[in-house]
N, CA, C and O of each residue as an XYZ file, in Angstrom:
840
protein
N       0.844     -1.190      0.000
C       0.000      0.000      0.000
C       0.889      1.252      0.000
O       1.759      1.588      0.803
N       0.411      1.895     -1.188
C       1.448      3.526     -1.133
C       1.316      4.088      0.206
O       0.263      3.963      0.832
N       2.370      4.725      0.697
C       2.368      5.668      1.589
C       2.026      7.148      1.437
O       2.735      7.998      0.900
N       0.866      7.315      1.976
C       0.238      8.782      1.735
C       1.158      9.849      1.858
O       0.890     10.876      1.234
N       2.273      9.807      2.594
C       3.420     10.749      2.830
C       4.587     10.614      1.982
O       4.994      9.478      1.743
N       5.280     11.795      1.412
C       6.043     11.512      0.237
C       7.510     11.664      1.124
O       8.576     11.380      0.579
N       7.452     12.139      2.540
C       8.596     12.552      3.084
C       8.172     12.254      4.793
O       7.051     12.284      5.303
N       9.199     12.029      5.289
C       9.160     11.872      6.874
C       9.339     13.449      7.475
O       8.965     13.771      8.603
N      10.002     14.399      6.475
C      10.426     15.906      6.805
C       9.388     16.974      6.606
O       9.429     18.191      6.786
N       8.445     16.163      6.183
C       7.044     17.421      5.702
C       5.625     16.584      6.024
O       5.384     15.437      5.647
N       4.978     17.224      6.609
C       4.081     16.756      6.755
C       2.594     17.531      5.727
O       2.789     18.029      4.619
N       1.589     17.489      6.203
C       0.593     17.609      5.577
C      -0.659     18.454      6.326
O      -0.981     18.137      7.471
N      -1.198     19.312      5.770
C      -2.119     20.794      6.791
C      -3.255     19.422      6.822
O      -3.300     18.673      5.846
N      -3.929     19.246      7.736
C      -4.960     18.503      8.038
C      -6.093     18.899      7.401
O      -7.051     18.132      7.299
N      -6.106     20.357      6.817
C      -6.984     21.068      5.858
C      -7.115     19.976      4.677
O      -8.139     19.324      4.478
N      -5.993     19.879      3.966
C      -5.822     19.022      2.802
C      -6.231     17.521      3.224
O      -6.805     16.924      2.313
N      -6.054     16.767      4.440
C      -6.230     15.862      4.430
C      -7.750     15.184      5.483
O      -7.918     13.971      5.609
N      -8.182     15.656      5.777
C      -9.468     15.024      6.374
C     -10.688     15.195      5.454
O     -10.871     16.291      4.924
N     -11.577     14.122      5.223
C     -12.816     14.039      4.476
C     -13.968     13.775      6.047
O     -15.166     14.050      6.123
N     -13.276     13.308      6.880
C     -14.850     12.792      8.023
C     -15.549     14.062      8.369
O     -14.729     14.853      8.833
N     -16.416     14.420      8.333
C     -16.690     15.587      8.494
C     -17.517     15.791      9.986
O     -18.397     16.636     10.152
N     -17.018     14.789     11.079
C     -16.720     15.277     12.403
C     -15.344     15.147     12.687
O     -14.798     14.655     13.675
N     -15.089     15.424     12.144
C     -12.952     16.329     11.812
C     -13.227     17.371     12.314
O     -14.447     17.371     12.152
N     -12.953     18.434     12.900
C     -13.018     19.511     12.888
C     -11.422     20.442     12.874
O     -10.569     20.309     13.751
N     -11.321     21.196     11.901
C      -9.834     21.526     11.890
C      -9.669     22.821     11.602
O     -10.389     23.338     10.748
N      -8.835     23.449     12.170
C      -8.428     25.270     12.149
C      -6.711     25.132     11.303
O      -5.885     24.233     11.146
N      -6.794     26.132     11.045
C      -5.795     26.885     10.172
C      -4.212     26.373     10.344
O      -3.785     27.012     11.306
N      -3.321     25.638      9.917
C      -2.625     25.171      9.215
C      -1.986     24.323     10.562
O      -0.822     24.067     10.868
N      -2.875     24.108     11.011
C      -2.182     22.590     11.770
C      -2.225     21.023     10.639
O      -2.950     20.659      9.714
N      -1.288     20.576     11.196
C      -0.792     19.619      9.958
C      -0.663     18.301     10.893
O      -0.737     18.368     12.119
N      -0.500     17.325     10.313
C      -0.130     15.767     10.292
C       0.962     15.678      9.463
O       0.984     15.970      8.268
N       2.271     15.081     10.437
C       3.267     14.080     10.012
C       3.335     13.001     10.351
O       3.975     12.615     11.329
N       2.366     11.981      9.233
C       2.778     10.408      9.357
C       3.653      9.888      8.431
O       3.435      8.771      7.961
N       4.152     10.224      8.260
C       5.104      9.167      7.190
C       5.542      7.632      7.442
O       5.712      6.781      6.569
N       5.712      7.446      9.094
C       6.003      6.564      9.467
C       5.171      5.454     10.012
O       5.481      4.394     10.557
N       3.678      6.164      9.617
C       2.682      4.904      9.832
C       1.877      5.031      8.601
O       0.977      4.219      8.389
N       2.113      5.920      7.831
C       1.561      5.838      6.306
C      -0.005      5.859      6.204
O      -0.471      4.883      5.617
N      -0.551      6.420      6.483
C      -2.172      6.987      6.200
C      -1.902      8.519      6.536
O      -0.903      9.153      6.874
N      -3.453      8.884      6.255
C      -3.556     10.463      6.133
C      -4.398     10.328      8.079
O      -4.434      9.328      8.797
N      -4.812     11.406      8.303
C      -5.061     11.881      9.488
C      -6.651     11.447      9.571
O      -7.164     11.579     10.682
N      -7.303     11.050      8.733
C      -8.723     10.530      8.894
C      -8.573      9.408      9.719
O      -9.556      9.276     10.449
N      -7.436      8.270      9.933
C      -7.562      7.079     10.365
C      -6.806      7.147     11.298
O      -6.498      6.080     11.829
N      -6.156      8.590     11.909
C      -5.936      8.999     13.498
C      -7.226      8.907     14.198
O      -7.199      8.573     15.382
N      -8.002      9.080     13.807
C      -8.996      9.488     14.503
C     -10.333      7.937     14.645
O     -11.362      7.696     14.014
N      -9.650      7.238     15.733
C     -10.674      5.653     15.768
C     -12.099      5.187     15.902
O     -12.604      5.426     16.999
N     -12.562      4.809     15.358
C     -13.739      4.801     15.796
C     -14.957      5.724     15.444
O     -16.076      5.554     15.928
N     -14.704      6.510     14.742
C     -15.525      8.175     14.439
C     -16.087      7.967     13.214
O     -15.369      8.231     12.250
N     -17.490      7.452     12.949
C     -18.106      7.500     11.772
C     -18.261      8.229     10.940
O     -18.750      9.286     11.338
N     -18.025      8.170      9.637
C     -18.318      9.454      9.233
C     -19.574      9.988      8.566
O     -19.609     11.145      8.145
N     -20.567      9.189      8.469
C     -21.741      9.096      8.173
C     -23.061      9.277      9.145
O     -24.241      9.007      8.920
N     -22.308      9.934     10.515
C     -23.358     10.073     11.226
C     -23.074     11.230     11.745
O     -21.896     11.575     11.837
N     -24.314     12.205     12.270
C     -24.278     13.458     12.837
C     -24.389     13.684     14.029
O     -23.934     14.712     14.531
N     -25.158     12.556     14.863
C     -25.175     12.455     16.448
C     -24.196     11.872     17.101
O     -24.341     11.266     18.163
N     -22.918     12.060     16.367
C     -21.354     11.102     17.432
C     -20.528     12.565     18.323
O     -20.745     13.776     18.277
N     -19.710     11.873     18.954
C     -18.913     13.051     19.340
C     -18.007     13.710     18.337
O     -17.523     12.879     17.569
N     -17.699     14.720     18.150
C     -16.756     15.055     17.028
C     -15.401     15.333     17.906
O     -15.355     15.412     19.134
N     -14.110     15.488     16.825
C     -13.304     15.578     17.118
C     -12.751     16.838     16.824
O     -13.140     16.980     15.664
N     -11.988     18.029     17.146
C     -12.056     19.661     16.917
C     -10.480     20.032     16.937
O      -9.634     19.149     17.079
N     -10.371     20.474     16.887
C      -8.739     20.972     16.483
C      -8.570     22.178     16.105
O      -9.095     22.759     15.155
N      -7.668     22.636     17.027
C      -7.711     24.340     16.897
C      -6.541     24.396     15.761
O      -6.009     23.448     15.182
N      -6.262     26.015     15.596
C      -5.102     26.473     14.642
C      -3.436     25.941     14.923
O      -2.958     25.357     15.896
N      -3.082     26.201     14.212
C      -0.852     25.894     14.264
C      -1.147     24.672     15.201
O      -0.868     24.959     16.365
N      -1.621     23.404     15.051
C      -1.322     22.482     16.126
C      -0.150     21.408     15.100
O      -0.137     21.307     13.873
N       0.602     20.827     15.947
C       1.686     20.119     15.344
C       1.731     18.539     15.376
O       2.674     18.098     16.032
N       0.828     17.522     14.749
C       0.642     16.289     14.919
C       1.786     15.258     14.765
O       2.164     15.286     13.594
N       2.434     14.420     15.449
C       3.348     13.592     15.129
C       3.084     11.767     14.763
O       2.342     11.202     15.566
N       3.361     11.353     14.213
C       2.951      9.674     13.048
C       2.663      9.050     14.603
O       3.275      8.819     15.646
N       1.331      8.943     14.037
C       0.938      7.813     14.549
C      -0.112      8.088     15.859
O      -0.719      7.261     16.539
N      -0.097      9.005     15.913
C      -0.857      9.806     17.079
C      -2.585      9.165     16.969
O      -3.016      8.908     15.845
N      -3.155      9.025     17.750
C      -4.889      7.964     17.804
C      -5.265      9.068     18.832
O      -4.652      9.725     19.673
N      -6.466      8.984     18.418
C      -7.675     10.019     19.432
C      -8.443      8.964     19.161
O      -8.437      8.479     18.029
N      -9.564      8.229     20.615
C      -9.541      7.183     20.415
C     -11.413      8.063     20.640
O     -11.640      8.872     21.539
N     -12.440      7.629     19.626
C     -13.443      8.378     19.999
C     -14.715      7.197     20.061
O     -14.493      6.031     20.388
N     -15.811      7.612     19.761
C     -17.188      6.730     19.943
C     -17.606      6.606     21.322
O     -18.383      5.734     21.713
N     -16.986      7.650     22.181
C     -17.598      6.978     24.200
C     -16.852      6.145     24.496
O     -15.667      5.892     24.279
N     -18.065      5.502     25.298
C     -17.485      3.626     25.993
C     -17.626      2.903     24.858
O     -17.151      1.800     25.133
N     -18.107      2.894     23.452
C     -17.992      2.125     22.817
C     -18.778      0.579     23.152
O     -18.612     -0.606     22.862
N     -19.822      1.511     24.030
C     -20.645      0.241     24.049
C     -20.160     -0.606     25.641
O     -20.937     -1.402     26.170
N     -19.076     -0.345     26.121
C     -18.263     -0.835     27.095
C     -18.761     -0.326     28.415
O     -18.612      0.881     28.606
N     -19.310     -1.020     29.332
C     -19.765     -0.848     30.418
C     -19.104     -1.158     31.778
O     -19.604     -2.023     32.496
N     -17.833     -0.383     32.217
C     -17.058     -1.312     33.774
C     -17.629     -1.192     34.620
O     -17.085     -1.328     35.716
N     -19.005     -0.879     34.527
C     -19.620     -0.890     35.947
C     -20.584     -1.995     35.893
O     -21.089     -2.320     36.968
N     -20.870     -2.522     35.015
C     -21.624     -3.787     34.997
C     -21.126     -4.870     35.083
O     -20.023     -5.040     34.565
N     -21.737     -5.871     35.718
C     -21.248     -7.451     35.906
C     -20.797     -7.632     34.770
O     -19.765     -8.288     34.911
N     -21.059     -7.335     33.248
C     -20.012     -7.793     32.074
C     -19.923     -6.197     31.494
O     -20.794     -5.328     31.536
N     -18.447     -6.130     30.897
C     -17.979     -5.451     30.058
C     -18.531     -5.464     28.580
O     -18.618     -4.664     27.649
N     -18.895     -6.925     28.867
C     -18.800     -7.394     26.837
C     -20.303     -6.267     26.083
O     -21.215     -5.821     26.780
N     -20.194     -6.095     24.907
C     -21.023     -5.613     24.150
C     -22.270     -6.226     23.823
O     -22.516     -5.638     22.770
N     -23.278     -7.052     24.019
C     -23.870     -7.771     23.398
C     -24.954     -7.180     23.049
O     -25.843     -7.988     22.781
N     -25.306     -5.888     22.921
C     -26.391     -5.772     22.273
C     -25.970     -5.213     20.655
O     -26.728     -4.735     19.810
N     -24.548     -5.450     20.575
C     -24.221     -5.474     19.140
C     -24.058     -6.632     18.509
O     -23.229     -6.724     17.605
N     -24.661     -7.454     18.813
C     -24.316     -8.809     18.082
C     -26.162     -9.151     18.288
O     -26.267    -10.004     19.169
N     -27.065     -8.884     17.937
C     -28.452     -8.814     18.148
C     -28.642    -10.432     17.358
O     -29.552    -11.191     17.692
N     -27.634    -10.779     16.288
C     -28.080    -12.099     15.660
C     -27.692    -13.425     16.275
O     -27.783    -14.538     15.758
N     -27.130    -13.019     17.772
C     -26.918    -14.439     18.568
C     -28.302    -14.131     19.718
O     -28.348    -13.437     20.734
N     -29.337    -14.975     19.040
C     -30.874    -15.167     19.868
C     -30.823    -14.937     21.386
O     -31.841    -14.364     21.776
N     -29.719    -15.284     22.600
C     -29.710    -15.238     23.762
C     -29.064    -13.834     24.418
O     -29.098    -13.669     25.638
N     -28.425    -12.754     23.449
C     -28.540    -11.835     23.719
C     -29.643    -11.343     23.146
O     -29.169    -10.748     22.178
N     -30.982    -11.175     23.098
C     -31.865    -10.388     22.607
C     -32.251     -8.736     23.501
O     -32.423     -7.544     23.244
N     -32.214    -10.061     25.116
C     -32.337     -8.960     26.072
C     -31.956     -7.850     26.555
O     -32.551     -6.977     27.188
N     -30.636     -7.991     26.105
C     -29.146     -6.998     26.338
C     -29.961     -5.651     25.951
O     -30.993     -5.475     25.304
N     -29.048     -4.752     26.630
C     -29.749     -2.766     26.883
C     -28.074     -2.150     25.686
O     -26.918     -2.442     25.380
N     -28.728     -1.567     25.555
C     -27.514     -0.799     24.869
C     -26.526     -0.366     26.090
O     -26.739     -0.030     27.255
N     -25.496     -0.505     25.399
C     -24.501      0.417     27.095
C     -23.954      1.422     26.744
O     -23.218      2.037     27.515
N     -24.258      1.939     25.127
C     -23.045      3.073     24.624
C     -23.416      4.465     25.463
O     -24.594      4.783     25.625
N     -22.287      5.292     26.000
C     -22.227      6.327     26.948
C     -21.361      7.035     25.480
O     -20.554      6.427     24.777
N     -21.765      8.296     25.331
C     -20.882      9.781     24.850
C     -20.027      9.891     25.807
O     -20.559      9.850     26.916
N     -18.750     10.031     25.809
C     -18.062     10.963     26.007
C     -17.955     12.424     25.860
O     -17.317     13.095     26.671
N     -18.431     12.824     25.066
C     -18.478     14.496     24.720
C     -17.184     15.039     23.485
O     -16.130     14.405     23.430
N     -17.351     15.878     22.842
C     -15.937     16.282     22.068
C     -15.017     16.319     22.189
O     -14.680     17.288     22.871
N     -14.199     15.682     21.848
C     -12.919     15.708     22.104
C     -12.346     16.956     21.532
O     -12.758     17.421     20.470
N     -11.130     17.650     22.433
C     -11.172     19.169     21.804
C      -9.606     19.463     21.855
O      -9.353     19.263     23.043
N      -8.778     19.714     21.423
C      -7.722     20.304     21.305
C      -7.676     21.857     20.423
O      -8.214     22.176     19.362
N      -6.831     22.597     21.324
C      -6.756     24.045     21.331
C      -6.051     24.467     19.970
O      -6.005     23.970     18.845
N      -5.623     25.389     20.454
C      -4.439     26.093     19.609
C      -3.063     25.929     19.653
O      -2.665     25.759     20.805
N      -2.127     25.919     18.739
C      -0.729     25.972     19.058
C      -0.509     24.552     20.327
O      -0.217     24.684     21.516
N      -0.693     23.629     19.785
C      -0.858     22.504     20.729
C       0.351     21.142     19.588
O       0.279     20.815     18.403
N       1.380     20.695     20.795
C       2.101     19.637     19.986
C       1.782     18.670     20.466
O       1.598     18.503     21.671
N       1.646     17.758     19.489
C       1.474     15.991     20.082
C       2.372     15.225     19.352
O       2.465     15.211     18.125
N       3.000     14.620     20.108
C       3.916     13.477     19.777
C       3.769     12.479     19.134
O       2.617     12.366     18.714
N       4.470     11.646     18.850
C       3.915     10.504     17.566
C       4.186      9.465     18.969
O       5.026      9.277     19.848
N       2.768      8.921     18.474
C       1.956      7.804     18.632
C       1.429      7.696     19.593
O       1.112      6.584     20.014
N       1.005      9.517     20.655
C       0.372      9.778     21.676
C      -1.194      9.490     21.455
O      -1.864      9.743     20.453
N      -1.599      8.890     22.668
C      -2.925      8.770     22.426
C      -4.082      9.585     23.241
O      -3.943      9.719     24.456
N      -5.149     10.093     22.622
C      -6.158     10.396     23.489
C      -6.837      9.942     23.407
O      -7.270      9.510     22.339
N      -7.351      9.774     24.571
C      -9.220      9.419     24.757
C     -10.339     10.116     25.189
O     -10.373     11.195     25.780
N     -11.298      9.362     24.821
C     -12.594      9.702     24.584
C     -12.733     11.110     25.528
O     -12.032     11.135     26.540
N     -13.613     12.299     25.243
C     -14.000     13.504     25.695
C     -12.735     14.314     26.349
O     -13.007     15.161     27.200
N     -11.446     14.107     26.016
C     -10.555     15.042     26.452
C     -10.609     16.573     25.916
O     -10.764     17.165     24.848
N     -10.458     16.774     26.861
C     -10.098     18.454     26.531
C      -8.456     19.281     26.633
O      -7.988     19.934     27.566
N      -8.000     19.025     25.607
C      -6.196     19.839     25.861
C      -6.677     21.268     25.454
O      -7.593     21.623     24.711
N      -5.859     21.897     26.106
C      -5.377     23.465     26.577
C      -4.634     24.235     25.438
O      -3.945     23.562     24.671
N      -4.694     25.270     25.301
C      -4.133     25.942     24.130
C      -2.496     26.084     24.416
O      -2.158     26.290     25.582
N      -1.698     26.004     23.616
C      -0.329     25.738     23.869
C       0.107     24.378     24.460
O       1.267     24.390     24.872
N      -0.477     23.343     24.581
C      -0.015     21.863     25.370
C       0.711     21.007     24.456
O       0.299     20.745     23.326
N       1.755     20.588     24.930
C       2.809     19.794     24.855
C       2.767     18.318     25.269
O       3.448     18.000     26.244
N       1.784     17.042     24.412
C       1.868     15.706     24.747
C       3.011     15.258     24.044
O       3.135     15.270     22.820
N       4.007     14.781     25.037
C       4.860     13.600     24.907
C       4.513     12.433     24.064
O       3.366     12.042     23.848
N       5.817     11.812     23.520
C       5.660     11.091     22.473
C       4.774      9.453     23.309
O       5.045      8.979     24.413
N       4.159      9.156     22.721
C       3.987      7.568     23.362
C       2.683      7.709     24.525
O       1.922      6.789     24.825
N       2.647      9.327     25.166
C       1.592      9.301     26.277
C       0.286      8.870     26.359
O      -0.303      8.862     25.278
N      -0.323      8.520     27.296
C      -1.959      8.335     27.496
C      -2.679      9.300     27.652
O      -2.294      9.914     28.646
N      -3.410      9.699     27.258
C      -4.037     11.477     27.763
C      -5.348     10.516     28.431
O      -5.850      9.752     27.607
N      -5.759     10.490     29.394
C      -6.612     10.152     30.160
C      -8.061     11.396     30.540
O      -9.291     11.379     30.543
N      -6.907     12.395     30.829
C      -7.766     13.747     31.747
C      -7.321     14.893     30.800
O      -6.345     14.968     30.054
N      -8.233     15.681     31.030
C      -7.654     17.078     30.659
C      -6.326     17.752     30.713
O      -5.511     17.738     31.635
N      -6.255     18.356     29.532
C      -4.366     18.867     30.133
C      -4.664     20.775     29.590
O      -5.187     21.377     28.652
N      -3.723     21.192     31.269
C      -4.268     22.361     30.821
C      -3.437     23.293     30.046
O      -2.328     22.886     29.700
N      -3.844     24.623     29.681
C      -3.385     25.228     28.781
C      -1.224     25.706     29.030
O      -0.675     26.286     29.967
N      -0.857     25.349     28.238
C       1.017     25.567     28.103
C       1.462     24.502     29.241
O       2.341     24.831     30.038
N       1.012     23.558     29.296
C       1.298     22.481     29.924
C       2.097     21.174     29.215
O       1.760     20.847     28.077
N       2.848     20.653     29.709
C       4.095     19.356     29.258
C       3.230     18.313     30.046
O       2.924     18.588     31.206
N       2.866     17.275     29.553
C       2.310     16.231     30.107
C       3.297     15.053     29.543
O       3.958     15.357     28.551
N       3.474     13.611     30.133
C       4.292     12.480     29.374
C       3.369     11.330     29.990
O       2.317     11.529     30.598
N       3.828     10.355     29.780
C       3.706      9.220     30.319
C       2.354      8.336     30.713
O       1.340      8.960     31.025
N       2.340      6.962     30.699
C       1.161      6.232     31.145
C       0.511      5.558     31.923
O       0.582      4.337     32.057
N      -0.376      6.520     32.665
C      -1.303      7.243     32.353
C      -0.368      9.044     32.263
O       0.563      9.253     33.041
N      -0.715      9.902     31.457
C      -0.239     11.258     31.015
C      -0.164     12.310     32.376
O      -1.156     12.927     32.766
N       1.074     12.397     32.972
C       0.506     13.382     33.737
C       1.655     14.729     33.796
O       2.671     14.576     33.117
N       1.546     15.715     34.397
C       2.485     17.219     34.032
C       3.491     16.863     34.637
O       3.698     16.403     35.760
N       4.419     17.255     33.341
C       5.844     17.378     33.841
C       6.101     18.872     34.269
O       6.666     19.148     35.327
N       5.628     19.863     33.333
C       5.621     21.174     33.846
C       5.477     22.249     32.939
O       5.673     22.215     31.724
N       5.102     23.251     33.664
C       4.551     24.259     32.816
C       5.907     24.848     31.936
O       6.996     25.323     32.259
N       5.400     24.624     30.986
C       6.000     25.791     29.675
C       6.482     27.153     30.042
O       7.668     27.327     29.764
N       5.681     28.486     30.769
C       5.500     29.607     31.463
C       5.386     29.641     32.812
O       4.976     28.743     33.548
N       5.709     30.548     33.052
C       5.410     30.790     34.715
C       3.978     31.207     34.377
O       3.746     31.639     33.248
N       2.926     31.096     35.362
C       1.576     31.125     35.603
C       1.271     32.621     34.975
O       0.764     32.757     33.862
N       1.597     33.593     35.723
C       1.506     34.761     34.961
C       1.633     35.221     33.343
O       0.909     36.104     32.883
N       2.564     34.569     32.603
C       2.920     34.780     31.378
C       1.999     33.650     30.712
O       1.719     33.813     29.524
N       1.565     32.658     31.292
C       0.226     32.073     30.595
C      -1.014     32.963     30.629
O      -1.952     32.912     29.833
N      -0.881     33.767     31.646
C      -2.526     34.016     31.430
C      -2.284     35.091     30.281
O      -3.130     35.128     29.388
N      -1.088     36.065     30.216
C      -1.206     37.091     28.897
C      -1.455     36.019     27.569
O      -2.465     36.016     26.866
N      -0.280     35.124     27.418
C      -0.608     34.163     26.422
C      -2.383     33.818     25.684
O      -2.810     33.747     24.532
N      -2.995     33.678     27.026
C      -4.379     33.278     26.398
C      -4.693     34.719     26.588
O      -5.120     34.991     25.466
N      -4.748     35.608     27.144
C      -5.677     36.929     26.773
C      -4.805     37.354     25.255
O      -5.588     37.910     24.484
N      -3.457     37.225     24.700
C      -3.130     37.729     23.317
C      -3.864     36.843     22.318
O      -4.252     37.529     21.372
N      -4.315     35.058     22.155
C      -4.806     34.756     21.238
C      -3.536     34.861     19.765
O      -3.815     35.114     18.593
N      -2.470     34.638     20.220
C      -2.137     35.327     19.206
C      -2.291     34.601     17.325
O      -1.892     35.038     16.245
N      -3.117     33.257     17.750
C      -3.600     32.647     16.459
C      -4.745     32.789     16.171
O      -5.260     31.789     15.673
N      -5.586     33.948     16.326
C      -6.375     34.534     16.194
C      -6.040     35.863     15.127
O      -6.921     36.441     14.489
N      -4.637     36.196     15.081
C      -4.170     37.174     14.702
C      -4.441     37.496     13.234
O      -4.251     36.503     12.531
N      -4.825     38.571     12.560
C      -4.738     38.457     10.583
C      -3.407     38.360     10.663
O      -2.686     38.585     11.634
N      -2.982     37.838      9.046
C      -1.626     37.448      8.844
C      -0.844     38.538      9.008
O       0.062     38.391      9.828
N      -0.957     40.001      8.261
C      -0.441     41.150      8.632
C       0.058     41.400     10.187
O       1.125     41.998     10.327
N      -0.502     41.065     11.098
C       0.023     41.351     12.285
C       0.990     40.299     12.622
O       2.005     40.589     13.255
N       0.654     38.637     12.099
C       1.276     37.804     12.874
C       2.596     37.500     11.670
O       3.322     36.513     11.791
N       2.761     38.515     10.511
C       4.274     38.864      9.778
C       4.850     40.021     10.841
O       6.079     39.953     10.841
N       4.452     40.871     11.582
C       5.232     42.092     12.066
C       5.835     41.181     13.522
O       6.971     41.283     13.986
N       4.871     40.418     13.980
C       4.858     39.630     15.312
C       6.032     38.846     15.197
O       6.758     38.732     16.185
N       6.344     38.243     14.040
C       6.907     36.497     13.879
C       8.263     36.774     14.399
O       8.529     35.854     15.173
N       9.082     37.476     14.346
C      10.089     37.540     15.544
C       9.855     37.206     16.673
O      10.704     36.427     17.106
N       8.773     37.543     17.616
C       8.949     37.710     18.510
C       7.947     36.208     19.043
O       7.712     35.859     20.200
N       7.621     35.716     18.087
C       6.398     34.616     18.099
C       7.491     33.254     18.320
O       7.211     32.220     18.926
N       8.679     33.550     17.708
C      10.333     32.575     17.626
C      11.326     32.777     18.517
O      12.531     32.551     18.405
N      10.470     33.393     19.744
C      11.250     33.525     20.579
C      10.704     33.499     22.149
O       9.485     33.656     22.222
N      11.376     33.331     23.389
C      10.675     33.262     24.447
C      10.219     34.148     25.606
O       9.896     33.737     26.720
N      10.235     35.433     25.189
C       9.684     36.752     25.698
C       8.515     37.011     25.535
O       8.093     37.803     24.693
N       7.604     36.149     26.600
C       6.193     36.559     26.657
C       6.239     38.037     26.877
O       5.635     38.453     25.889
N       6.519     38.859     27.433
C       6.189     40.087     27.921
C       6.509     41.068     26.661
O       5.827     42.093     26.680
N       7.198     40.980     25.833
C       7.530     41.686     24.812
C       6.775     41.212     23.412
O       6.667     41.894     22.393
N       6.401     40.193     23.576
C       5.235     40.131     22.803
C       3.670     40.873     23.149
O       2.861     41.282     22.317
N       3.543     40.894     24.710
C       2.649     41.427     25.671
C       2.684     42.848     24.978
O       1.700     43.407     24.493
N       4.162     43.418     25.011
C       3.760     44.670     24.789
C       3.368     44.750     23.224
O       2.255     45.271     23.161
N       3.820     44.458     22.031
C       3.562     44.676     21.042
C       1.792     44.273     20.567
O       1.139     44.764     19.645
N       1.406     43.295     21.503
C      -0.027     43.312     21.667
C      -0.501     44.146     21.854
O      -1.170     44.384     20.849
N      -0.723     45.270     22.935
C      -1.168     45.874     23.419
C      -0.851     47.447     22.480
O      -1.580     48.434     22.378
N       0.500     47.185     21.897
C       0.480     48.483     20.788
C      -0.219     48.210     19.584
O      -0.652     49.243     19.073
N      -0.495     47.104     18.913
C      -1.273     47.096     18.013
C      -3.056     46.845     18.464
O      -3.790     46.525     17.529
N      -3.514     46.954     19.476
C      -4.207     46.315     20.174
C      -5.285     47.020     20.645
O      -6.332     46.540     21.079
N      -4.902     48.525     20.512
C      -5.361     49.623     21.815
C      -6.707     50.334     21.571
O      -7.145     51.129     22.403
């Protein structure tokens, strides 16, 4: 089977590559799989694309996807751990002795990733997570829980290694938005966008801003 990726060094705007249309995708965040060879529709597990009542999956602007990365969606998938059985059987309706079986499928809710958000290759999320604008998943991690905004999470189960910013310089971060920006501002910005002086970006916000 061809490999949808022509290079391991370039990846692909998720714009160009998703057809499911509970994809949901913002402005030039991309997928690099090269190394598991599909496009970014079959990151995403479980997510029909022919139906309108599932959870969708959302994706903010500049997010940075790495091969192999799974957002694992559909709920419990039918999966019940609070019941005497786990098993599914009211999906198998053509074996006569499950007839009785109740549906068990639970929503999770949208799964949502922010803005300016990196994920590692072959990090996984699950069902109804919510990541933070600026978050940093480690390669290989479990995202279990929410991760909050300019946050480093690793490991399994995913939990913070540490903030990106000191607390203060996150909160300007989310009041600038700065991928919200028209391109004109975020060409005068891009110096300072390549570099790690929240506060001097702070100010040039606030001069174009006023």
């Amino acid at each position: 089977m061809k490999n949808y990726f022509e290079s391991p060094f370039r990846g692909k705007l998720l714009s160009e590559q998703v057809t499911n249309p509970n994809i949901v995708v913002g402005e030039y965040s991309y997928y690099s799989g090269y190394y598991h060879g599909h496009s970014f529709d079959d990151c995403a597990r479980y997510l029909p694309p022919d139906r309108n009542d599932v959870d969708k999956l959302i994706i903010g602007s500049y997010c940075s996807i790495g091969s192999g990365a799974a957002f694992i969606m559909c709920g419990n998938q039918g999966h019940r751990h609070d019941w005497i059985s786990s098993f599914p059987f009211f999906y198998m309706q053509e074996e006569p002795a499950f007839h009785g079986s109740i549906n068990a499928y639970e929503a999770a809710g949208d799964t949502v990733v922010g803005n300016d958000v990196w994920i590692g290759a072959e990090a996984m999320v699950m069902p109804g997570v919510k990541i933070g604008h600026g978050a940093v998943i480690g390669s290989r991690a479990l995202v279990t829980k929410d991760v909050a905004p300019y946050t480093i999470v690793g490991g399994n189960p995913a939990k913070e290694i540490r903030k990106r910013f000191p607390g203060e310089e996150i909160q300007l971060l989310l009041e600038m938005e700065w991928w919200n920006w028209p391109k004109s501002l975020l060409e005068q910005a891009m110096p300072l966008l390549c570099d790690g002086n929240v506060k001097a970006l702070y100010d040039f916000f606030l001069k174009h801003h006023s």
